[in-house]
DOMAR-99965 format. One line per 10 residues: their letters; for each residue z, y, x negated of C-alpha. Coordinates in nm, 2 decimals. Example, Ala and Ser with C-alpha at 12.3 -4.5 7.8 and 13.67 -1.06 7.14 Angstrom:
AS = 0.78 -0.45 -1.23  0.71 -0.11 -1.37
This chain:
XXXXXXXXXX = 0.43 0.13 -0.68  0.33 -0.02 -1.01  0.59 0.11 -1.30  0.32 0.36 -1.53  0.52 0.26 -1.88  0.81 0.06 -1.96  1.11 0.19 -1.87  1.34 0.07 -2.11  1.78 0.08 -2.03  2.05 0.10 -2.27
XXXXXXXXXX = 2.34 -0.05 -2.20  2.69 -0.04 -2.41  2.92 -0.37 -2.38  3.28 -0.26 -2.41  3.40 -0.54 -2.52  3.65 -0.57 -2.83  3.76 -0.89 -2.92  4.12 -0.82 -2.86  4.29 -0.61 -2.56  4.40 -0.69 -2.21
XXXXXXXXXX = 4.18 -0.97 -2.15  4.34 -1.20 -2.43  4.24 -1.28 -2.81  3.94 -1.46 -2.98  3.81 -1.73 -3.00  3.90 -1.73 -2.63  3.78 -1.34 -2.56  3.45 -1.35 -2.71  3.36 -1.66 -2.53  3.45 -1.50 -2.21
XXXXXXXXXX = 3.26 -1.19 -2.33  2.97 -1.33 -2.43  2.91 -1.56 -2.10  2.97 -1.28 -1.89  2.72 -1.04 -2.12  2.44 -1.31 -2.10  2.48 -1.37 -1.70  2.45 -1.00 -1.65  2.17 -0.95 -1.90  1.98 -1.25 -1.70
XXXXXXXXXX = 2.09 -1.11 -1.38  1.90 -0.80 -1.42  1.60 -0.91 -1.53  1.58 -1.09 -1.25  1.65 -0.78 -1.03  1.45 -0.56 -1.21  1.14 -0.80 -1.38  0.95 -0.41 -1.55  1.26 -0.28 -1.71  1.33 -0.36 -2.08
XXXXXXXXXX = 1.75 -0.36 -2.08  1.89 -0.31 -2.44  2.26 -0.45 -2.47  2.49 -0.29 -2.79  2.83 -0.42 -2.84  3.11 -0.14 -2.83  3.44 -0.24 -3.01  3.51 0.05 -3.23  3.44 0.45 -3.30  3.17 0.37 -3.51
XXXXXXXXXX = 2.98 0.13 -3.29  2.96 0.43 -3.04  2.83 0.67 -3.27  2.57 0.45 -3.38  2.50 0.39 -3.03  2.47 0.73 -2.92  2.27 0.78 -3.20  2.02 0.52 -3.15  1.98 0.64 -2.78  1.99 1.02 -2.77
XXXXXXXXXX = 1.64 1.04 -2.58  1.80 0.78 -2.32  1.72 0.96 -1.98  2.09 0.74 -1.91  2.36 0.50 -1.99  2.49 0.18 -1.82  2.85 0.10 -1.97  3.00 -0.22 -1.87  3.34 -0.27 -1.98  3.51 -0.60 -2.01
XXXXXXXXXX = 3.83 -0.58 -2.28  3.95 -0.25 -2.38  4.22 0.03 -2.32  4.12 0.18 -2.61  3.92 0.53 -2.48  3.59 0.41 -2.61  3.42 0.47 -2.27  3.51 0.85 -2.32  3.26 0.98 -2.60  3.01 0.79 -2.40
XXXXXXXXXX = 3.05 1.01 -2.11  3.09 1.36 -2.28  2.74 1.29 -2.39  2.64 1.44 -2.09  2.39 1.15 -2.01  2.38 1.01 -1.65  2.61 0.75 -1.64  2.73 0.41 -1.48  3.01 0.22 -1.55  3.09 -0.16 -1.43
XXXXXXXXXX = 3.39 -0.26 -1.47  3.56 -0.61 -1.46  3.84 -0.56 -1.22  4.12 -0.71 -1.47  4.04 -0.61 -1.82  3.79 -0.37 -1.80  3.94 -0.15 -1.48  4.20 0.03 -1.68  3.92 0.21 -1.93  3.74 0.26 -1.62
XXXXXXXXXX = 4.02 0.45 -1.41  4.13 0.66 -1.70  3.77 0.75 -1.83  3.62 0.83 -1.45  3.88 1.03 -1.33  3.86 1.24 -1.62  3.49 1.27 -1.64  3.52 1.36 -1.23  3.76 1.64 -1.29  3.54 1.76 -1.55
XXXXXXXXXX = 3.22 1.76 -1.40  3.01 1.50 -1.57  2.73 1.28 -1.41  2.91 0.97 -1.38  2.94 0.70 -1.11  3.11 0.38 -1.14  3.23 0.04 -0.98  3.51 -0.21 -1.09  3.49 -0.55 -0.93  3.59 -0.94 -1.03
XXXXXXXXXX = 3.19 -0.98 -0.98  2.98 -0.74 -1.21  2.68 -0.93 -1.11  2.71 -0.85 -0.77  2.41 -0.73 -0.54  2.66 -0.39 -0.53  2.78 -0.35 -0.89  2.34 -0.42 -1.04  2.21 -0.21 -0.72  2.37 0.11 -0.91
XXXXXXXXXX = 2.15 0.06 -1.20  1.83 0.15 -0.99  1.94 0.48 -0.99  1.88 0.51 -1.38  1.54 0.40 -1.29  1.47 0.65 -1.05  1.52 0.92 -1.28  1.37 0.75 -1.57  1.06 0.76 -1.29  1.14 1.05 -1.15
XXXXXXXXXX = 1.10 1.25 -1.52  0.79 1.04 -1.52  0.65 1.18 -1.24  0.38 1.45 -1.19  0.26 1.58 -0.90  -0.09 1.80 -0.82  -0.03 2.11 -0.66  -0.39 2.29 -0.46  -0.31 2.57 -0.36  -0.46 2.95 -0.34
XXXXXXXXXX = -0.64 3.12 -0.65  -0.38 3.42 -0.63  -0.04 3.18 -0.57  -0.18 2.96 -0.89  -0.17 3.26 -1.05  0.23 3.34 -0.97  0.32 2.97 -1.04  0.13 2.94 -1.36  0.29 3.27 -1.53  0.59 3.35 -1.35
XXXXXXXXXX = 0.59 3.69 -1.33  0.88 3.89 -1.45  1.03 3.93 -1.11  1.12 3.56 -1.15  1.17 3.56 -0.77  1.19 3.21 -0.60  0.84 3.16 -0.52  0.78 3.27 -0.93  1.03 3.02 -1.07  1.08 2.72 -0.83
XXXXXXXXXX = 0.84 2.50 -1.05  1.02 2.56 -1.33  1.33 2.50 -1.18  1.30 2.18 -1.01  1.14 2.05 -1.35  1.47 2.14 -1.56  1.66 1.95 -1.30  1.44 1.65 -1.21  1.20 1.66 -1.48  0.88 1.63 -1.26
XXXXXXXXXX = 0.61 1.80 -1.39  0.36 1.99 -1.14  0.00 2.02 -1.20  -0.14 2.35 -1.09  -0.52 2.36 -0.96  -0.67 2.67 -0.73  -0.90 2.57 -0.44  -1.16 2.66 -0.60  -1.19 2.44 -0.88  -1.06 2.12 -0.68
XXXXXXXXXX = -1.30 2.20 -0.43  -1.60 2.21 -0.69  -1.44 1.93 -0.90  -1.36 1.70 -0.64  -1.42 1.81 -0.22  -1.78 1.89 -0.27  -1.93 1.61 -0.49  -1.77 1.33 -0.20  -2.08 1.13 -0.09  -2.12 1.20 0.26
XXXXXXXXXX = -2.18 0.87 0.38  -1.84 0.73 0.20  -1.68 1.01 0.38  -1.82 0.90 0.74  -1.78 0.51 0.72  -1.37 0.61 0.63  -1.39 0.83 0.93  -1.60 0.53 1.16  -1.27 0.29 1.00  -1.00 0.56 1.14
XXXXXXXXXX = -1.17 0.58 1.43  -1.20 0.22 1.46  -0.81 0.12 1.38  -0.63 0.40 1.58  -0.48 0.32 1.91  -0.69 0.62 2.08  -0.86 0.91 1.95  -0.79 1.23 2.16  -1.00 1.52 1.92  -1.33 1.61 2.06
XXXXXXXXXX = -1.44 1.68 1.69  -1.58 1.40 1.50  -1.66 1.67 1.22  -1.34 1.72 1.16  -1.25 1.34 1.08  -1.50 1.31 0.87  -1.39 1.67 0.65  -1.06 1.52 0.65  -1.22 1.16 0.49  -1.40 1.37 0.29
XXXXXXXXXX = -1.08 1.52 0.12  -0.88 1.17 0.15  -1.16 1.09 -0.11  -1.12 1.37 -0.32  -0.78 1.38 -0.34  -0.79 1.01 -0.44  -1.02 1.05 -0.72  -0.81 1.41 -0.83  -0.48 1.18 -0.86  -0.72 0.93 -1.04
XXXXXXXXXX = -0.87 1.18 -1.30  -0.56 1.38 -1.35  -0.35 1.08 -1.40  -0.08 1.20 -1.17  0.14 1.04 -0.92  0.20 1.26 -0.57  -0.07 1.50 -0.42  0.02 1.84 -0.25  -0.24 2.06 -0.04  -0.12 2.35 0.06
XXXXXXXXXX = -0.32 2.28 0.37  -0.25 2.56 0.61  -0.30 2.86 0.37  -0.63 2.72 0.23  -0.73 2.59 0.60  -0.70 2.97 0.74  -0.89 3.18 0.46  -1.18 2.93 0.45  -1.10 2.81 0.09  -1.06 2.46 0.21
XXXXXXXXXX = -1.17 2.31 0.54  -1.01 1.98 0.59  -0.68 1.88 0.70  -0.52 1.62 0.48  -0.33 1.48 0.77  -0.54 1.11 0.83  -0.58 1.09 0.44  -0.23 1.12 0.38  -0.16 0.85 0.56  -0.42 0.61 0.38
XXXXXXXXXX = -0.27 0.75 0.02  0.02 0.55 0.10  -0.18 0.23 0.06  -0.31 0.36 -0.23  0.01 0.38 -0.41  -0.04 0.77 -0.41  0.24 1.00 -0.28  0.14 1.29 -0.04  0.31 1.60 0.02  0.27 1.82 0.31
XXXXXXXXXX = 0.20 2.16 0.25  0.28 2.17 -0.10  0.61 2.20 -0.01  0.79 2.16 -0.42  1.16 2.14 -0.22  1.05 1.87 -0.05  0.86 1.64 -0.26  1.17 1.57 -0.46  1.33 1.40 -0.19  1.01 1.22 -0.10
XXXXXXXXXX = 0.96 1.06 -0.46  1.30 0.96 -0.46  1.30 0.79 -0.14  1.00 0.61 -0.29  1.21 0.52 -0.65  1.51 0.44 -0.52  1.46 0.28 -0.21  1.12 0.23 -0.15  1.07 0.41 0.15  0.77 0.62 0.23
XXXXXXXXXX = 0.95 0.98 0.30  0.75 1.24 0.49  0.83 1.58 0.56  0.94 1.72 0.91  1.00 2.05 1.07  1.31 2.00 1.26  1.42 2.07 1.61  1.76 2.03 1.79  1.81 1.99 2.14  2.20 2.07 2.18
XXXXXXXXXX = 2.21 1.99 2.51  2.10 1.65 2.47  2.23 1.59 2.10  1.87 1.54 1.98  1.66 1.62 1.69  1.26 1.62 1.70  1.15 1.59 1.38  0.80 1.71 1.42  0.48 1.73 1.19  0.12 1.63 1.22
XXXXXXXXXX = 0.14 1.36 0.98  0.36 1.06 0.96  0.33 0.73 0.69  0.22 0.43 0.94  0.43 0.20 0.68  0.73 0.43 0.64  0.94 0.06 0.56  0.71 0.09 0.25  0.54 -0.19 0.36  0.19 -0.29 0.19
XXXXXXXXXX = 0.00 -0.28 0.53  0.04 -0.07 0.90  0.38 -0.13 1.07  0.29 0.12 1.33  0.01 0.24 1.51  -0.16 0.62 1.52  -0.36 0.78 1.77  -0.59 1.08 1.62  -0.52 1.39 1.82  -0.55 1.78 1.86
XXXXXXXXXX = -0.21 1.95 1.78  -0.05 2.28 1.83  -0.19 2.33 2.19  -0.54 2.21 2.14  -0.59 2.47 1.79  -0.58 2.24 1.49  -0.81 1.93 1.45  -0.74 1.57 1.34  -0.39 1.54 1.32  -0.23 1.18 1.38
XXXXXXXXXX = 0.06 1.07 1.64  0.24 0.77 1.45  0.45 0.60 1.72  0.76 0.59 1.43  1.02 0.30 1.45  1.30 0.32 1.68  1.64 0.17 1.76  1.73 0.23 1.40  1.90 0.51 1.16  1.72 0.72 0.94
XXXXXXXXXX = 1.79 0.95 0.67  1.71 1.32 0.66  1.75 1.51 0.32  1.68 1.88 0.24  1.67 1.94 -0.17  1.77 2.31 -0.27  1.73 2.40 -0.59  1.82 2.73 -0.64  2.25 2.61 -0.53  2.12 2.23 -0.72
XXXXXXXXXX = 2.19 2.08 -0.33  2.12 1.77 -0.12  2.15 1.85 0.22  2.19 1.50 0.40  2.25 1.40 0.82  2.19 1.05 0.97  2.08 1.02 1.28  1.90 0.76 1.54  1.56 0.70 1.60  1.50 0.70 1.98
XXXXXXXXXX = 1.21 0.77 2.10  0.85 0.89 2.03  0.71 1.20 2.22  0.39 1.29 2.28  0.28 1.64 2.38  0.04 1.94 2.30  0.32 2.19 2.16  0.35 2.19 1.78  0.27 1.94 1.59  0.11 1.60 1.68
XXXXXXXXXX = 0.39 1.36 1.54  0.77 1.38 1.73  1.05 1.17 1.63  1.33 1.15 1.86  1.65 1.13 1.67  2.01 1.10 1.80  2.29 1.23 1.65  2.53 1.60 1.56  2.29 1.86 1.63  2.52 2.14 1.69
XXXXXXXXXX = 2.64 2.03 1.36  2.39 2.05 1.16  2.28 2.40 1.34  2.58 2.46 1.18  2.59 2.36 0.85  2.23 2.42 0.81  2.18 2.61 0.42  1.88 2.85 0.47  1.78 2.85 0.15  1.63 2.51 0.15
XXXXXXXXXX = 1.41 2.64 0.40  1.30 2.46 0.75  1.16 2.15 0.59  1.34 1.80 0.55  1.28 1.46 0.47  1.28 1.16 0.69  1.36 0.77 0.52  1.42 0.51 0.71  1.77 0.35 0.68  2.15 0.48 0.65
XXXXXXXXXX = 2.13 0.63 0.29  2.38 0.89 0.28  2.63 0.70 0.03  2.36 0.64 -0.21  2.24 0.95 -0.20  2.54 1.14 -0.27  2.62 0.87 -0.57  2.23 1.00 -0.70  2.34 1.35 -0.65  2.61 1.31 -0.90
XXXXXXXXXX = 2.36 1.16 -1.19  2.12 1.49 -1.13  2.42 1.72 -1.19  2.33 1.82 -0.81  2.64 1.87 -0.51  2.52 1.69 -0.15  2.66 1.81 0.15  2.68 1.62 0.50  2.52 1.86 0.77  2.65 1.62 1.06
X = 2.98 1.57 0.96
């Protein structure tokens, strides 16, 4: 996804002519090498991001460098010659922080500043190597660009005249359904975008030209592997709100989309499914949310910032006799690699015995791990297990798409935390270390439900 403004990084050089690494004129020709290699290094790796370098050699320079970038979202530190403590100020900012350290100078104000700032609680992560332009030591910087995106972000929320109503004012109660907006802002800063069905329906839904709506319905038709639904009308309601949820993301300038599809299905306020639109969003660059669920779309956008991965939500389902999960919903990306074009095929199908219209089976990858993540924000938690992708099953019960995982189940029935609800979020790939280094820049614990 394109980068909406420049996303500029600071990063503070420890670097002091004189300490462990040797003297000048020596040291600062060592330093300076070293500080232009890494500075080239990661524009290379990361062509949109502006990268600021200031040189840290005394109390001063850090004042004047905290000073300079107090509306930082975050702080790279990368220290080469010092034993001095001037990595410690930096961290009881409070700001998000990552330290690279060179493994022979630099490691000693490394160890004695991390451990501290672990015991105490701050948002800091850290690596000391011989290489600090290594693919490792640079990939820990994208995490400072997540949540520079991540407090970017907004996301459009459609849902019920009467729940608008709670979310907007949150009522004195300040129950979870009342506050979880708020909430997830203060600790991600995404910003929702609250509309009632009405008004998208009169903005948006019910100016889509009718014949737009029917050629995208005549394309899905076209491109699926088979089309099991005996309702044609409900394809083309379901184009019909693909368009209008693309030109609402347009208008409103926002980045994820969120229908609260089953509530506004039922009492007539909105009939369409967004399942087939949310899968052409993707290639949009728009990111959909299923049931404007605000627990999940956290870990959805930051499967998309940090790993560029198209997440999608999932009720799960164990099998304990067989060790299996079946991640089930009626909607699955068909490029869940984050791929520009289809990497899997979709059938368009009934769901839920026959009751609910144009949902899509997407024969997911197999034969490879994925990642599913659970975000509680009322106890600030990642809930995180890995399993397998094995297998794709389809059958009338419940929803139309079924992952097959492998893995703990009885574990995770075990560890499960209620309060993040039913819902998690699948990305492809083994992500649980990265993950759990994330957590620690969003002030937020991660647990392992499979281990």
């Amino acid at each position: 996804m394109p980068l909406k403004s420049k996303i500029r990084i600071p990063i503070a050089f420890i670097d002091p002519a004189i300490g462990d690494l040797g003297g000048p004129p020596e040291s600062i020709k060592w330093i300076e090498e070293k500080k232009m290699n890494l500075l080239n290094t990661l524009k290379t790796l990361y062509p949109g991001v502006e990268f600021v370098g200031y040189d840290i050699r005394d109390l001063s320079d850090i004042q004047a460098f905290l000073s300079s970038e107090g509306d930082a979202v975050g702080y790279v530190v990368v220290s080469f010659n010092s034993i001095m403590g001037l990595i410690d100020p930096i961290i009881r900012s409070g700001k998000p922080t990552i330290i690279i350290a060179e493994s022979y100078a630099g490691a000693g104000e490394y160890m004695l500043g991390i451990s501290k700032a672990v015991d105490e609680g701050y948002p800091v992560i850290g690596i000391a190597t011989r290489n600090i332009t290594s693919q490792e030591a640079l990939a820990k910087v994208r995490y400072l660009i997540a949540l520079v995106r991540l407090r970017q972000s907004k996301i459009l929320f459609v849902v019920s005249p009467s729940l608008r109503s709670h979310l907007y004012w949150q009522f004195g109660p300040n129950t979870d359904m009342y506050s979880v907006l708020r909430l997830i802002q203060s600790i991600t800063g995404v910003a929702p975008v609250i509309m009632d069905a009405n008004e998208f329906r009169s903005r948006f839904f019910d100016n889509i030209d009718a014949k737009e709506a029917e050629e995208w319905a005549e394309r899905w038709i076209r491109n699926a592997e088979a089309v099991h639904d005996d309702s044609k009308d409900e394809i083309i309601n379901s184009a019909r709100l693909y368009l209008a949820m693309r030109k609402a993301v347009k208008e409103l300038n926002v980045d994820a989309i969120a229908i609260d599809c089953i509530v506004l299905y039922n009492t007539g306020l909105l009939r369409a499914w967004p399942c087939i639109g949310y899968m052409q969003l993707w290639y949009d660059g728009i990111i959909p949310i299923c049931e404007a669920d605000p627990y999940a779309a956290i870990p959805i956008l930051i499967a998309k910032y940090l790993f560029n991965r198209n997440g999608f939500i999932v009720n799960v389902g164990v099998d304990e006799e067989r060790g299996e999960f079946i991640y089930h919903h009626c909607y699955a990306p068909t490029n869940p690699h984050g791929s520009d074009k289809p990497e899997v095929p979709y059938i368009i199908t009934k769901a839920h015995l026959g009751t609910k219209h144009a949902s899509i089976h997407v024969r997911l990858p197999t034969n490879e791990p994925i990642t599913v993540v659970g975000f509680n924000p009322e106890e600030r938690l990642l809930s995180i297990h890995v399993s397998k992708a094995v297998n794709n099953e389809y059958a009338p019960q419940a929803c139309a798409t079924k992952l097959i995982g492998s893995g703990n189940a009885s574990m995770v029935v075990r560890n499960w935390r209620w309060r993040g609800g039913w819902h998690r979020v699948i990305i492809y790939g083994d992500f649980r270390r990265e993950l759990h280094e994330f957590a620690i820049l969003l002030n937020l614990d991660a647990i392992d439900e499979d281990l």
